[in-house]
N, C-alpha and C positions, 0 to 999 in steps of 0.2 A: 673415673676421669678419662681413664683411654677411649671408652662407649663414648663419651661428650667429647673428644676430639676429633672422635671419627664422623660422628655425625655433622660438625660444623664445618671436616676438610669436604665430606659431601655435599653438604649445603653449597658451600662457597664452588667447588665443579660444577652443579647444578647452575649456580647464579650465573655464570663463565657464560656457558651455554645459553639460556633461554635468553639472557640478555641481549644475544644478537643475533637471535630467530626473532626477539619482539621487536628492537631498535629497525632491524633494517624492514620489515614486516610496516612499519609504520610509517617508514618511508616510504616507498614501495606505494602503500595507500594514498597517503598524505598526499607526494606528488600528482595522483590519479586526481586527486580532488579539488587541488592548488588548479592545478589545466583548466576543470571545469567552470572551477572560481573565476577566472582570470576571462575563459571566454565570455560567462557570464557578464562581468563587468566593463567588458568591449563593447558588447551588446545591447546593453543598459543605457552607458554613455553613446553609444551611435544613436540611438531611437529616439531618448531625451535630445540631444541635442541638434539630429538631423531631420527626423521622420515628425515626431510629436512637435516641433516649432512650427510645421507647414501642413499636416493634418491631423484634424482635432481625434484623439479616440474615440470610440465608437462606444457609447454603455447602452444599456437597456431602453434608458428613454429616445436613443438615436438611429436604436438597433430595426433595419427595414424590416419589413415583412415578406416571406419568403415567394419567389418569383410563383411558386409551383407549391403551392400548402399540400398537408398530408397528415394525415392524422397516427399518431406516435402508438407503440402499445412498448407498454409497460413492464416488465419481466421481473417478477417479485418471488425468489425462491422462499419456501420458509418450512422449520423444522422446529418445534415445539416453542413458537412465537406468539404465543398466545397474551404472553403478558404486555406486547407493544406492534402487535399487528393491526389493532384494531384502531389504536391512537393515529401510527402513521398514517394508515390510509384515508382515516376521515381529513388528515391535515393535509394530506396530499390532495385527495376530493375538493378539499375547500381552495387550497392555492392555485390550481389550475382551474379554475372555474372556466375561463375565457377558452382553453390550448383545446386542442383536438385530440384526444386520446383513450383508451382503454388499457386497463389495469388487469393483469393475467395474474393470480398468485398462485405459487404450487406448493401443495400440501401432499400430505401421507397418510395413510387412512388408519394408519396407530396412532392419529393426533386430533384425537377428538376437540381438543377445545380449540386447538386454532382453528379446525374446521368449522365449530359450534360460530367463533366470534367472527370470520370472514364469511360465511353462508348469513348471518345476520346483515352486514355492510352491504352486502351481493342484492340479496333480496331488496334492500331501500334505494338500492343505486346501479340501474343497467350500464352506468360503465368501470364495473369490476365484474371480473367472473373468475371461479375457485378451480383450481386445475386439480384434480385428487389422482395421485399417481399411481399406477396399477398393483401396486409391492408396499409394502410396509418400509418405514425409514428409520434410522437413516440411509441414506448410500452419500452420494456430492453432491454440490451442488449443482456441479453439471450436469447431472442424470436428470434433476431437477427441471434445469433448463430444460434440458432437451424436451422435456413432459411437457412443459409451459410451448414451447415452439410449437409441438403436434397440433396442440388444442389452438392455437393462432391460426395456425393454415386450414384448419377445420373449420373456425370461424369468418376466415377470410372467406372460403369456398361458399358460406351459410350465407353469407350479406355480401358476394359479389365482387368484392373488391381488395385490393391490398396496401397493408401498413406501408409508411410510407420509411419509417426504422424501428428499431427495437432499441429501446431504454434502457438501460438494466440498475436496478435498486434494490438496495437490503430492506427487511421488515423493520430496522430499526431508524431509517435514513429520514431527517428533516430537508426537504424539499426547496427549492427556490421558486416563487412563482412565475419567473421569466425564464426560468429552465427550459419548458418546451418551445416556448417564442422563438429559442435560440437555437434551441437543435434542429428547429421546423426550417430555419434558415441557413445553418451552418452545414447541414447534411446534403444541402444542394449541391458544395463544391469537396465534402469531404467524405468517406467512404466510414469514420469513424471517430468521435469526436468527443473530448473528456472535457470534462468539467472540473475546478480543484475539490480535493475532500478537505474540509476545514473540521477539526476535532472539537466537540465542545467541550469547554473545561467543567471539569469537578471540581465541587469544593470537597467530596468526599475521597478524594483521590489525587492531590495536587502532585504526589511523585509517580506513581504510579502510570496512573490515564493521563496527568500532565506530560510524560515522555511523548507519546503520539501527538500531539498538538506541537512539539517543538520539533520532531523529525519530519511532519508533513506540514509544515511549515515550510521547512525547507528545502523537501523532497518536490512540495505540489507551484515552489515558489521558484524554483531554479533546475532544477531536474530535469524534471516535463519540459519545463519552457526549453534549455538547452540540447532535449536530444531533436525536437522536434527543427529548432534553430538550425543544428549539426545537420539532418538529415538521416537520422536516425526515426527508429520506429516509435511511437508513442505506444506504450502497453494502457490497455485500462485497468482504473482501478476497481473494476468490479461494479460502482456504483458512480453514479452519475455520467454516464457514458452512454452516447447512442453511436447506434450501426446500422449502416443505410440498410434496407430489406434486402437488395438484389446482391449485397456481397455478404451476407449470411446465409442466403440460399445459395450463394456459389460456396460456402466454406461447408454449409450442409452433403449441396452433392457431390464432394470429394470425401465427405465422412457418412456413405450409407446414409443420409438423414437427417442425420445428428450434427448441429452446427460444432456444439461444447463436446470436449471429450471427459467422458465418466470416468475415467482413471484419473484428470486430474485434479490435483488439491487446487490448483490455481488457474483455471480456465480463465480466468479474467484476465490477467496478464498475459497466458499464453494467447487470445483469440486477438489482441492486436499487433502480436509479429506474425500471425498468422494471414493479418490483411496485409501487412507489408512486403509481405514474401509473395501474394497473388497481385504485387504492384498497387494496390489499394493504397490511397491518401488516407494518414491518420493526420490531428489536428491536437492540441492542446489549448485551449479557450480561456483566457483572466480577463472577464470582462465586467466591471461596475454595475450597479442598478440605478436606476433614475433617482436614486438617496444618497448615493457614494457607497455602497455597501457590497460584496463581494456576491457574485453570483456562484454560487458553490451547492456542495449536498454536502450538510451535518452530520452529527452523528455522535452517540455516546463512545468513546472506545473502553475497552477492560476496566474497571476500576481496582482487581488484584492483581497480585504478583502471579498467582499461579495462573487466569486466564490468560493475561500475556505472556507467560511463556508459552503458552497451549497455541495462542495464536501466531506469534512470531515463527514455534517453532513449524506450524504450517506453511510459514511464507519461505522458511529456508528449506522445506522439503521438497516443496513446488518450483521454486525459482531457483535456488543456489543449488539443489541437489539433484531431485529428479529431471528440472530443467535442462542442467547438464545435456542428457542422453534424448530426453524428449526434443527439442528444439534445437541442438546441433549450433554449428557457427557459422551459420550460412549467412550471406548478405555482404553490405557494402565493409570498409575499415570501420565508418562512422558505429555499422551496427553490431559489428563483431566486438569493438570498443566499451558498446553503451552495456553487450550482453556481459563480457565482464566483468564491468562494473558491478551488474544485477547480482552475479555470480561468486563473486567474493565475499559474500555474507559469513558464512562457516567457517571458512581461512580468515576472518575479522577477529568472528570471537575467539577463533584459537588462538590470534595473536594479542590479545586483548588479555586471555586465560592466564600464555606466557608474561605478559606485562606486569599483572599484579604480582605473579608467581615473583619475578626478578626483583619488584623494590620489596616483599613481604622478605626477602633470604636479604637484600641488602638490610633490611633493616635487621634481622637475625646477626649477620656478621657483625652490624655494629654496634651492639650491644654487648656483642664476647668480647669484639677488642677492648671493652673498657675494662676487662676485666680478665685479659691478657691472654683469653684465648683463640681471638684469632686475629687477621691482619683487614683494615677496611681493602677493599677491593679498590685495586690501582690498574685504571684503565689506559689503553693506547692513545698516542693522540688521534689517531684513527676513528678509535669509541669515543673520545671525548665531543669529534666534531659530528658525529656521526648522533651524539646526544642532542649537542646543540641544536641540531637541523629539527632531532625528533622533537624538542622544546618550543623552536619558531613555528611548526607547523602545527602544533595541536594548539600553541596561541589566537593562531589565523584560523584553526576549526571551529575553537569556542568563538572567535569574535561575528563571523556568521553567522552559528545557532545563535547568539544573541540577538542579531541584529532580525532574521527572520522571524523569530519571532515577538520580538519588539514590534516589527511591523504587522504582524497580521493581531498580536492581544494584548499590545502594551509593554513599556519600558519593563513593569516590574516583574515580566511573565516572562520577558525577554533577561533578567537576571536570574530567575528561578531558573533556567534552560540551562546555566550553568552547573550548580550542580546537578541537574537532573542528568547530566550527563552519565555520571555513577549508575545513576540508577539504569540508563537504556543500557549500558554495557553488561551489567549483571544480570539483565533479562535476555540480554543479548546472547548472554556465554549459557546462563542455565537452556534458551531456547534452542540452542545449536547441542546441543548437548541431548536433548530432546528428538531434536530432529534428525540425527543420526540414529537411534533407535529405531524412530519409526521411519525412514529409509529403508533400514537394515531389513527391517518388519517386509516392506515394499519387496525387495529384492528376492524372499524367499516366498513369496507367494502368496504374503497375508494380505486380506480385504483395503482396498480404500474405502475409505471413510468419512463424512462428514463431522469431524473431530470441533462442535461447535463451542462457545464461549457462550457466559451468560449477557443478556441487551438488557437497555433501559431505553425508555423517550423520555427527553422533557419533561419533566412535572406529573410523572408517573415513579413510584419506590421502584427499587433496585428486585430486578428478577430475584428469587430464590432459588439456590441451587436445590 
């Protein structure tokens, strides 16, 4: 009995504590988020009721043709994508029949079959050409790039002339067909220019790959739109993103060459604070198709547990961690603000870690007291108001996951997003969790890596691992 007293008076000190590292941690968030919420919804109602009553928006069927056309090339990293490279690019082939462009894919010459099934596409169709990179893979994705960029200016040099920007898209990305119409035209006024990433859903995965459809929902719905708003930098999401030529040749010759840097896990995100920092205009784009339908790049996300931790815990080594020291906190308040934001991922799920930790010991004590050994935890009115606030605001967090994705997949998908919450926060704590290793990996000298997850297309089976 002594051993069981002593452990529930440590339990109950433990509760003490992490209780108000999680409560004010969540505040702390909460508020960061509430702001963005709030400008968001100024902004909504100014544009609905000022801007959109007096000029009509602009979709695909309305969208002009660009003053100064240019024909786009394409930048398709790939590393043992053999089971959905082949898919994409023929549907990419076919959707852009009309746009102006060439398709660069870069492979590794340990990857026989992707190179088997993209030298097959290549040969039926002069506008794709296989980039095969002088090393065996993996390395990044940015080393990647970089290999795809050489073989661009080679070609450029071979036929005389120059892209007018570079695209960039994964082997697994479902394509819009007004995609290049838009970029041929938007890259006129803007130095770099995203598209939203719309997740498609699984049926074999509705908690899982359903979390991504419900966070870029309302990452790619309110996010983007508000740093862009702010005046903050717009980062790309890697995919569905163009970049005029002459400011990726200026971000080249400041880096020997190489636009993307090979050390990082997240070149995508880092190369649009990187236009914002040489004063470069980025852009965030939601614009309709001549159908009502969104103009975006698709895309399967993870269907397991363990690839989203694999891949989340990339996003927090690149942005929340290594980002830190790589990209600094340079720029306007807006950008030092938005950086952050980006940056609190790992202080999330540690506070998220503490949060279950505090109600799993609350619910411990109160199961002893029924049975008189120990007291329920009697909090300040301090902690009580200091709960309340943490109660209103994670109400107001669910009622916007609901509501974005209600709007981008339907009422019932926007009720799933509820619990699914659970689930992004557990991927959330095991990815950070993750990401601190290999960080730590980072720090002492070990290789970066292209630490990939398994892809699927549409109406193709699920990769095998």
């Amino acid at each position: 009995m002594e051993i069981l007293d002593t452990t529930i008076q440590s339990i109950s000190f433990l509760h003490n504590e992490i209780i108000i590292f999680a409560v004010f941690g969540f505040i702390i968030g909460g508020i960061d988020d509430f702001i963005i919420d709030i400008l968001y919804l100024i902004r909504k109602i100014n544009r609905r009721l000022f801007i959109y009553s007096i000029y009509r928006r602009m979709t695909g069927a309305t969208l002009p043709q660009s003053a100064w056309p240019g024909e786009m090339a394409i930048f398709i990293p790939a590393w043992n994508e053999a089971n959905v490279i082949g898919a994409m690019l023929r549907n990419s082939l076919n959707s852009w029949r009309a746009g102006g462009f060439h398709i660069f894919v870069g492979v590794y010459p340990n990857d026989p079959n992707s190179i088997t099934t993209i030298a097959d596409i290549a040969a039926s169709d002069a506008r794709v050409t296989m980039v095969i990179a002088p090393h065996d893979g993996p390395t990044t994705k940015a080393d990647c790039l970089n290999h795809i960029w050489a073989a661009m200016t080679r070609a450029e040099k071979a036929r005389g002339m120059r892209f007018k920007a570079i695209v960039l898209h994964d082997a697994e990305d479902v394509v819009h067909a007004d995609e290049i119409r838009l970029f041929d035209m938007m890259i006129d006024r803007f130095d770099m220019v995203q598209i939203p990433v719309r997740p498609l859903l699984s049926q074999q995965s509705q908690w899982v790959a359903g979390h991504y459809a419900d966070e870029f929902a309302e990452s790619h719905g309110k996010h983007l739109v508000m740093r862009e708003a702010i005046g903050a930098a717009v980062p790309s999401a890697g995919v569905g993103c163009a970049i005029k030529r002459g400011m990726m040749a200026k971000i080249a010759a400041l880096r020997h060459g190489e636009p993307f840097d090979s050390a990082s896990l997240t070149e995508d995100y880092e190369i649009g604070l990187r236009i914002a920092e040489l004063e470069g205009r980025t852009a965030f784009v939601v614009m309709n198709d001549a159908q009502g339908g969104l103009i975006c790049t698709q895309e399967h996300f993870p269907d397991t547990l363990k690839d989203a931790v694999k891949q989340k815990a990339r996003w927090f080594v690149g942005i929340s961690l290594a980002g830190w020291d790589r990209m600094g906190w340079s720029g306007s308040w807006q950008e030092r603000w938005m950086r952050l934001h980006d940056r609190r991922g790992s202080l999330s799920a540690l506070v998220l870690f503490a949060a279950y930790m505090s109600v799993i010991s609350y619910g411990i004590l109160l199961a002893a007291s029924l049975f008189g050994r120990a007291s329920i935890p009697d909090y300040s009115p301090v902690m009580h108001a200091a709960l309340l606030c943490t109660s209103v605001l994670m109400f107001w967090r669910l009622s916007f996951r609901f509501a974005f994705s209600a709007r981008a997949y339907g009422w019932k998908q926007g009720l799933l997003a509820i619990p699914r919450t659970l689930i992004a926060n557990i991927i959330a704590m095991l990815a950070a969790r993750r990401a601190m290793g290999e960080y730590w990996k980072q720090l002492r000298g070990g290789p970066v890596v292209w630490d990939k997850t398994s892809h699927r297309f549409p109406g193709l089976a699920p990769e095998q691992p």
